[in-house]
N, C-alpha and C positions, 0 to 999 in steps of 0.2 A: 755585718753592721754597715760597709759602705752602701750596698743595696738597698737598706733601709732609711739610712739618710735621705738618700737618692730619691727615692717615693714619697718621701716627707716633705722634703725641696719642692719636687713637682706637682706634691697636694697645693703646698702653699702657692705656688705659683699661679697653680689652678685657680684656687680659692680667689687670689689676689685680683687675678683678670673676671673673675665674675662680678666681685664687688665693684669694679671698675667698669662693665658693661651694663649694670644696674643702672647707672644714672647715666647712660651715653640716653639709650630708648625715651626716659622723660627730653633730654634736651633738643634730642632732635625730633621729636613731636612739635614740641615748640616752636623752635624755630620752622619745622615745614607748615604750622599755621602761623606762622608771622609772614611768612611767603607765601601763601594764599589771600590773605587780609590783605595784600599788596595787591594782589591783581582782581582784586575785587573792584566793580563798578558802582560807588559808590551814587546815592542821588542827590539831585543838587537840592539847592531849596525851594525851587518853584516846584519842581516835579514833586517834592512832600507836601508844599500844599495842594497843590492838585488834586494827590494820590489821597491826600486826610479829603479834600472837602468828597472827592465822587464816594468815599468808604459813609460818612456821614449822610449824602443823598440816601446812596440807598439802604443804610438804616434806616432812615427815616420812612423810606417806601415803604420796606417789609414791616413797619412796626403798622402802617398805616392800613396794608393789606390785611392785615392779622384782626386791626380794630374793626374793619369793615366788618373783615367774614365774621368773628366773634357778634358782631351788631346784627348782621343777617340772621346767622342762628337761634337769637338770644329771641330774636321776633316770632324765627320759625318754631320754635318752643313754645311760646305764648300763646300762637296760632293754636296748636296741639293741645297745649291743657285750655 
């Protein structure tokens, strides 16, 4: 019977440190992206409006290139029938 205490003890122990290393893996996930967001470069505000208007230009471009070719073809078609 002591034997088997013995094994019974050491399950539990077992057991105990697993349930205990179950939530270490979430915490320190975390905290090692709480310590990356740190050394992140973050931008300032001139650089986001900058970065929005040139994003905005060249939408604007592609939407307009799209309108031409679309108008081009629309002709080239007309041509045809």
């Amino acid at each position: 019977m002591t034997k088997e205490n013995e094994k019974t003890k050491n399950v539990k122990k077992v057991n105990a440190t697993k349930k205990k290393n179950v939530k270490a893996p979430k915490e320190s996930y975390l905290k090692g992206v709480k310590k990356e967001m740190k050394l992140v470069k973050w931008p300032t505000f001139k650089e986001v409006i900058k970065y929005t208007i040139a994003t905005v230009i060249m939408c604007l471009v592609v939407c307009g290139f799209f309108l031409l070719l679309n108008l081009l073809l629309s002709l080239v078609k007309g041509w045809i029938n």
